[in-house]
C-alpha positions in Angstrom: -2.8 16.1 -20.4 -4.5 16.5 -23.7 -8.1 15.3 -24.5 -7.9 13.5 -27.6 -10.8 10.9 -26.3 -13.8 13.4 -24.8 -16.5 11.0 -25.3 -19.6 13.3 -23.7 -20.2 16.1 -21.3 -20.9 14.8 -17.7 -19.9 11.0 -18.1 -19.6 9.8 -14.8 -17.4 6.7 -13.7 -17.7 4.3 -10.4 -14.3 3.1 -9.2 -13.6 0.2 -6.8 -10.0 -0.1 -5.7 -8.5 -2.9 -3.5 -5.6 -3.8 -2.3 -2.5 -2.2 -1.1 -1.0 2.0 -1.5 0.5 1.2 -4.6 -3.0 0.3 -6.0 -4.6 3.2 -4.3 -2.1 5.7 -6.2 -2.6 3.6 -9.5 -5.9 4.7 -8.9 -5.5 8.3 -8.1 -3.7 8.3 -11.8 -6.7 6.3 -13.1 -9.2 9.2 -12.2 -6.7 12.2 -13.2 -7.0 10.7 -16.3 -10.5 10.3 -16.3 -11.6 14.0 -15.0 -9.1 14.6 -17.9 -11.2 13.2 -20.6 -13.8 14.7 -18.5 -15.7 12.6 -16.5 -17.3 12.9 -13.0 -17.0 10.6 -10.1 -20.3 9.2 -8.8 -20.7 6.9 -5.4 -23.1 4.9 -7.2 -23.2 2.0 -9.8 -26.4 2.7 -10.6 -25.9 6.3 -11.7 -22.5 5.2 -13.6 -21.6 5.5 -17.4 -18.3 3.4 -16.4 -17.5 1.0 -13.6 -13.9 -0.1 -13.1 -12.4 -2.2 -10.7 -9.3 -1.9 -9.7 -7.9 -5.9 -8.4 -5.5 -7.1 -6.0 -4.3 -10.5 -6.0 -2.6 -10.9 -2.7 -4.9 -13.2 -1.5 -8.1 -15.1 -2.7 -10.9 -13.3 -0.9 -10.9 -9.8 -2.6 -10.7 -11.8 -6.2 -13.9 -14.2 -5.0 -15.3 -10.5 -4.6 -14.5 -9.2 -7.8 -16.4 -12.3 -9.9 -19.7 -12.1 -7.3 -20.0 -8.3 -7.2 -19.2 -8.0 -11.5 -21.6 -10.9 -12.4 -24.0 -8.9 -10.2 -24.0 -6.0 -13.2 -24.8 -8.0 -16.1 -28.6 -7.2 -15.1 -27.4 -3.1 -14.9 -25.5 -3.5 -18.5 -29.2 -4.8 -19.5 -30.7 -2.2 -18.9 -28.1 0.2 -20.2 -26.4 -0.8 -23.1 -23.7 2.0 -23.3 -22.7 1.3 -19.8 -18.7 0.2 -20.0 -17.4 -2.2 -17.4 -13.6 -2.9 -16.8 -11.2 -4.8 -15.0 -7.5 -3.5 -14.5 -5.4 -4.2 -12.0 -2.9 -7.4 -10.6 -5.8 -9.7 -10.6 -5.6 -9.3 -15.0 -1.8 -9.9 -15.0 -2.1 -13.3 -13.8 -2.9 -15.4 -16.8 -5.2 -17.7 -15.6 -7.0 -15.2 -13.6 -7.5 -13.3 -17.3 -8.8 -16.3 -19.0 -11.2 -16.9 -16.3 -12.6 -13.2 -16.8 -13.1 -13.4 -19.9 -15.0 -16.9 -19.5 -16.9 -16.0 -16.4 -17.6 -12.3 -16.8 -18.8 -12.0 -20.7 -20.3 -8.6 -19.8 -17.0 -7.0 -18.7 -15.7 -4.7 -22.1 -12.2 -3.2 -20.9 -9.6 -5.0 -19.2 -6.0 -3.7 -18.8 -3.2 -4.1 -16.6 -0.6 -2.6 -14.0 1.7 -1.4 -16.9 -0.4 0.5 -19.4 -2.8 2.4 -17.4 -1.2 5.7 -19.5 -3.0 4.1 -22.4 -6.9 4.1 -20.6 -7.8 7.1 -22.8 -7.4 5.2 -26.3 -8.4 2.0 -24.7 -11.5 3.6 -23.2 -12.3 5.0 -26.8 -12.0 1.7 -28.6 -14.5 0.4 -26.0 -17.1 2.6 -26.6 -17.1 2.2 -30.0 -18.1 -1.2 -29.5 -15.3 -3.5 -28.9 -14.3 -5.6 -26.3 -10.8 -4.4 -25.2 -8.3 -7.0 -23.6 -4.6 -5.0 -23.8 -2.4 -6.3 -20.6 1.4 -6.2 -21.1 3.8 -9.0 -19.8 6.4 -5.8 -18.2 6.8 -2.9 -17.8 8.1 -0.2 -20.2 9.6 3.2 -19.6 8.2 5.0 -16.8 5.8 7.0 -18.0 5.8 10.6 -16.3 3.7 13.8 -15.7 0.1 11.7 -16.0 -2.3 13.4 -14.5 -3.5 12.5 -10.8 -6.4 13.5 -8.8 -5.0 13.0 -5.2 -7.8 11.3 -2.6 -6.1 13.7 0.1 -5.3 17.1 0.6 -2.3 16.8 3.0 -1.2 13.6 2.4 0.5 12.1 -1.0 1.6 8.8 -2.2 4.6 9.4 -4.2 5.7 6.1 -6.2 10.1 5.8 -6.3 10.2 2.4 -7.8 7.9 -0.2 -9.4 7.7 -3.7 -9.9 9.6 -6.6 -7.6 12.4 -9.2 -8.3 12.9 -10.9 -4.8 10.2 -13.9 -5.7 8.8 -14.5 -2.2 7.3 -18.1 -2.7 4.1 -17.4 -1.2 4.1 -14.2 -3.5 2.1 -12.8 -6.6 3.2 -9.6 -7.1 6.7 -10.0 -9.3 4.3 -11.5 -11.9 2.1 -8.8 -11.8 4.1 -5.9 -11.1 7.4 -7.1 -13.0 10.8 -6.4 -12.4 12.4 -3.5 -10.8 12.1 -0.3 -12.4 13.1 2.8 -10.2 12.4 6.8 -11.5 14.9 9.3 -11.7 15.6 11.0 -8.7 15.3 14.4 -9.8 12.3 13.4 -11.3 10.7 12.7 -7.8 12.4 15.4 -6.1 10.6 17.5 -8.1 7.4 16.2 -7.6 7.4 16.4 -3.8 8.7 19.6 -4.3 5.5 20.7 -6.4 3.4 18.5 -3.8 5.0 21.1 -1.5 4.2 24.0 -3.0 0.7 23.0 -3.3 -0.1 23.0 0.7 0.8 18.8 0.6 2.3 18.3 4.4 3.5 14.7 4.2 4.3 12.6 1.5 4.6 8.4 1.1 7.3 6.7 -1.3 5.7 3.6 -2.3 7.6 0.9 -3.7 7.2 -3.2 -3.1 10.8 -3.0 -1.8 11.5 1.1 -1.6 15.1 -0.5 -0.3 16.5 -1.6 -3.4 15.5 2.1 -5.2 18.7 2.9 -7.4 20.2 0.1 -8.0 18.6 -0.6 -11.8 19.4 3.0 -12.7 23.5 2.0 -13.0 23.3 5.2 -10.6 25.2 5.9 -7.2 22.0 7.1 -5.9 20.2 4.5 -3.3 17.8 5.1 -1.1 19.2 6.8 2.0 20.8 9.4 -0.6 17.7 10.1 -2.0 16.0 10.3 1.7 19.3 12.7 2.1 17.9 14.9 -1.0 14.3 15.3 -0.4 14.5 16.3 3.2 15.9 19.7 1.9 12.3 19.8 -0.1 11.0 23.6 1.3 7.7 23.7 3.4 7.3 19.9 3.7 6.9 18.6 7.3 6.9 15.0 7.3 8.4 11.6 5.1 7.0 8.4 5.4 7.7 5.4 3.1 6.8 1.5 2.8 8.2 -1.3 2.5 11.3 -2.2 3.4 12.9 -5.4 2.4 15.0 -6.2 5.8 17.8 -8.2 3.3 18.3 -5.0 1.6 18.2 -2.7 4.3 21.7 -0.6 4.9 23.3 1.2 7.6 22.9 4.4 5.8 19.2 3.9 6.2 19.4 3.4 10.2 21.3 6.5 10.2 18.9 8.8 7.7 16.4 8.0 9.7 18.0 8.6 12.8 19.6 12.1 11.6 16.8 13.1 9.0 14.1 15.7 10.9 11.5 15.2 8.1 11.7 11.7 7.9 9.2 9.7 10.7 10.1 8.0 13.0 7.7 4.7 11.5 9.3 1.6 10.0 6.8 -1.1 8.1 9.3 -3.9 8.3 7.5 -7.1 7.7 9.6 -10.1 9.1 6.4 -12.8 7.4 7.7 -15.3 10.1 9.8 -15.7 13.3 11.1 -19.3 12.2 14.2 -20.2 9.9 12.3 -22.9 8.8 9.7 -20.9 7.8 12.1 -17.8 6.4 14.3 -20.2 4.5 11.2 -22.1 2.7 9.8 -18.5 1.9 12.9 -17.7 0.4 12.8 -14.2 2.2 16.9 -14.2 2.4 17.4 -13.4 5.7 17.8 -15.7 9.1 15.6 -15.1 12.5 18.8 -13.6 14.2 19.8 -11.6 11.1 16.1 -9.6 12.0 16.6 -9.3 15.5 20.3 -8.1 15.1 19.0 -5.6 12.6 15.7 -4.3 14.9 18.3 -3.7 18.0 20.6 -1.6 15.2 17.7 0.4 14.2 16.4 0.6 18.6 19.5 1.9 19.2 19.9 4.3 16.6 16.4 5.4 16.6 15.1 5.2 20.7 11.8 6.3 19.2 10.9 4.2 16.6 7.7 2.3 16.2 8.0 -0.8 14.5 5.3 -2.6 12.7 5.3 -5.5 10.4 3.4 -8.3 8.1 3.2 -11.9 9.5 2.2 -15.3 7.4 0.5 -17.7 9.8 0.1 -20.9 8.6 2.4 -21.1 5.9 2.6 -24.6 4.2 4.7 -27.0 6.7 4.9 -24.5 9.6 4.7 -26.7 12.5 3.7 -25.7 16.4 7.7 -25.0 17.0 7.8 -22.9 14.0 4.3 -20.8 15.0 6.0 -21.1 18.8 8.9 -19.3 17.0 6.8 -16.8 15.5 5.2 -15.3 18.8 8.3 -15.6 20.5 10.0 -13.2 18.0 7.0 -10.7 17.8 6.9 -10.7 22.0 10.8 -9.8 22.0 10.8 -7.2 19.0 7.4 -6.0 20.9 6.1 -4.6 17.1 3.1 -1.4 18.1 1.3 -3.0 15.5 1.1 -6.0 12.8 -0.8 -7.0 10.1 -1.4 -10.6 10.7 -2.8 -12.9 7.3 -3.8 -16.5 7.2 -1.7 -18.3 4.2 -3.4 -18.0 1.0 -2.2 -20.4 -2.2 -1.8 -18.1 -5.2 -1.7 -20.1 -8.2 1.7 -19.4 -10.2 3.5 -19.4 -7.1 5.7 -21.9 -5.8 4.3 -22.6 -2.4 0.7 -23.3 -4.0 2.3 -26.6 -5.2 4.0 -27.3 -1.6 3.1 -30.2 0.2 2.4 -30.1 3.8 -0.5 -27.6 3.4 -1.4 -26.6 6.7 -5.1 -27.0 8.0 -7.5 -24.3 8.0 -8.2 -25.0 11.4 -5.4 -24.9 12.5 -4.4 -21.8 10.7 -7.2 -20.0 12.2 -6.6 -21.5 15.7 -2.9 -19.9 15.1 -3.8 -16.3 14.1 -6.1 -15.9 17.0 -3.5 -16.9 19.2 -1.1 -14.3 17.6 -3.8 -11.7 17.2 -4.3 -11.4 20.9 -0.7 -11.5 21.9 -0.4 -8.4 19.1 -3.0 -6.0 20.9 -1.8 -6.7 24.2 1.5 -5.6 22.8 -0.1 -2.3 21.5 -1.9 -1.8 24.1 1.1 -1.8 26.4 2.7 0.0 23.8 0.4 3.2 23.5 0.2 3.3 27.4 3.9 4.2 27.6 2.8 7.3 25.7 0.7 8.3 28.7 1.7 11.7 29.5 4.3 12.2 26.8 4.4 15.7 24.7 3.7 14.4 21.1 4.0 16.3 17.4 0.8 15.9 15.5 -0.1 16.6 12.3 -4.0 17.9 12.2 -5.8 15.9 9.4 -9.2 16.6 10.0 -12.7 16.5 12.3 -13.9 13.5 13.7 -17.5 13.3 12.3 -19.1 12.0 15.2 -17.4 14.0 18.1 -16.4 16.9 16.4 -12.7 16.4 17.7 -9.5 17.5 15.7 -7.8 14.0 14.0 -3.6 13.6 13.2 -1.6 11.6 13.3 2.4 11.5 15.4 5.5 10.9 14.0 5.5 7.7 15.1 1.3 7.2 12.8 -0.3 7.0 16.0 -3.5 8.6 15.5 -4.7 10.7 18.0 -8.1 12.7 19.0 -8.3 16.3 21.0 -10.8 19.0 21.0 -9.5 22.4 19.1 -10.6 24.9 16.4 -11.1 23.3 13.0 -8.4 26.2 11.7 -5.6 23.9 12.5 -6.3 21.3 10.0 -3.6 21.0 8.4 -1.0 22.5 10.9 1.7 20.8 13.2 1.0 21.3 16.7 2.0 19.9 19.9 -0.4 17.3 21.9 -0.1 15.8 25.3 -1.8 12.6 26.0 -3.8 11.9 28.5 -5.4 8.9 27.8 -4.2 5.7 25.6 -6.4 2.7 23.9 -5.1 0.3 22.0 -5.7 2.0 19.0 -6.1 5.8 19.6 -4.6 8.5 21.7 -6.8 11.1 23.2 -4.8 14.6 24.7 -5.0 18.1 25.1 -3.4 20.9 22.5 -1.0 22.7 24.2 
């Protein structure tokens, strides 16, 4: 990328990123461009010429964050003047949320949004000539390609196949701040991983809010178990992982990609949200209890292997104790290795914020403890049938406190054993010997 916008030598930048993967590859772009215009990263805000947060609106607490820890830098911009502070992100694509920045945070001088982040060079450059720079675009345009990244690992890459979301979960922000479908070309992304490849990269993510519906903007005959299909025959890559699925929009072809694919994992992020129709029906997530069970024993029997993990909503405005009942039930039989459990936030704009019957906090928190402990006795159980079993693992690095070799299975278990360092970034063969809820410990073979 050209360099139209050096400002000076050695600027260095501070950046905060929260939220999900597909933040945390906006973010990867965010500092290829910067190290492009050339600036340094530093670990402090003290020692920074520019501090940028990168916002996640999911839920409430990480946006509370953002106002307390960016009012706490007025005093810094005091004392240095030429210090630039910004705000991009999905918490700036929510109108209300933008008016309240600029009310509430005065001292903040760039704010942009999830669609333009190509244009942080000239936007950067009008801010430090002075002026306060608001640019945040309603959607999305073309897909903008070939920016420059600076990946946060050196095995590992997030590879965005599609952006944006049209599926309007009620409880959901993101279509509003992340727009409408937009998938890339898949020869454009082939060729990425396949550059990725080249470059020693091991393993690769496709992100997308709904990575099932890839394909079907394009007018093409391409979906996503075709392009699965393609990029397994990507030279010297090991491994393909991707999230999220949609279950509505999940195919047969997929079940059976997985299944037949060797490079593709056998790991599947399928978030159910809920295990009652009441629940499913008023979240509008298009799919019935017994359509999700139906399709887990599809994928079970296809895939014997599999590890399943999902998202659940507790509390959820008018869930009642049959519906939570519902819930646990469904998690206990589909026995999911792992879950990310939330407590139901309101996020203004969406349409169960205005839904009566709010539940409790109380009782929300009463309800996630409850699920939370029925979840890691499930793992637990889950990792101990492991006990014993020869496992592939891909070495990603040395445990700083024991000095033991980290990876990761097929299956994203993580894993500790003692070898040589040299194997970082190898596939080798591990048998466990001992299983915790959350990590494996075995011998190299």
């Amino acid at each position: 990328m050209l360099n139209p916008y050096h400002l000076q030598a050695q600027a260095t930048f501070y950046l905060k990123t929260m939220g999900c993967q597909m933040n945390e590859h906006d973010s990867e772009v965010i500092t290829g461009i910067l190290m492009s215009l050339g600036y340094v990263s530093t670990d402090s805000v003290d020692e920074a010429d520019l501090i940028l947060y990168n916002t996640c609106s999911v839920r409430e607490n990480p946006e509370r964050k953002v106002y307390g820890q960016i009012a706490r830098f007025r005093a810094l911009k005091a004392k240095k003047p030429n210090l630039i502070i910004g705000i991009c992100g999905c918490m700036t694509q929510q109108k209300e949320e933008l008016t309240a920045i600029l009310r509430k945070l005065p001292h903040v001088d760039l704010i942009f949004g999830t669609h333009n982040i190509h244009r942080l060079p000239e936007l950067l450059e009008r801010a430090t000539s002075g002026d306060r720079v608001v640019e945040v675009w309603d959607e999305g345009q073309e897909i903008i390609e070939e920016l420059p990244v600076r990946r946060s690992n050196t095995l590992k890459a997030f590879v965005n196949i599609i952006y944006g979301c049209t599926n309007f979960c009620t409880y959901c922000i993101v279509p509003y701040t992340r727009g409408k479908e937009r998938s890339r070309r898949p020869e454009l992304i082939y060729d990425e991983i396949c550059q990725l490849a080249q470059a020693g990269y091991k393993e690769i993510t496709l992100l997308g809010q709904n990575v099932n519906a890839y394909g079907r903007d394009l007018g093409l005959e391409n979906d996503f178990a075709q392009l699965l299909h393609e990029l397994n025959k990507v030279p010297d890559l090991s491994r393909i992982r991707f999230t999220t699925s949609h279950p509505k929009d999940m195919k047969d072809n997929l079940i059976t990609a997985i299944a037949s694919l060797d490079k593709v994992c056998e790991h599947l992020h399928l978030p159910v949200q809920a295990g009652s129709n009441h629940v499913l029906k008023a979240m509008n997530r298009g799919y019935s209890r017994e359509y999700y069970l139906d399709l887990v024993a599809r994928i079970k029997k296809a895939v014997p292997t599999i590890s399943l993990t999902t998202d659940l909503i507790v509390g959820f405005p008018g869930e009642s104790d049959e519906d939570f009942q519902e819930t646990l039930s469904l998690v206990e039989e589909v026995g999911f290795s792992s879950s990310f459990t939330f407590l139901y936030s309101p996020r203004k704009g969406t349409p169960a914020a205005k839904m009566t019957a709010q539940v409790p906090e109380d009782i929300k928190k009463e309800r996630i403890y409850r699920l939370i402990a029925l979840q890691n006795d499930l793992s637990a159980k889950h990792m101990q049938t492991l006990l014993g079993q020869r496992l592939e693992v891909l070495v990603d690095g040395v445990a700083e406190q024991s000095g033991d070799l980290t990876g990761r299975t097929r299956t994203n278990k993580q894993v500790l054993f003692s070898g040589s360092s040299d194997l970082v970034g190898q596939t080798v063969n591990v048998i466990i010997k001992m299983a915790q809820t959350w990590i494996l410990r075995g011998e190299l073979v």
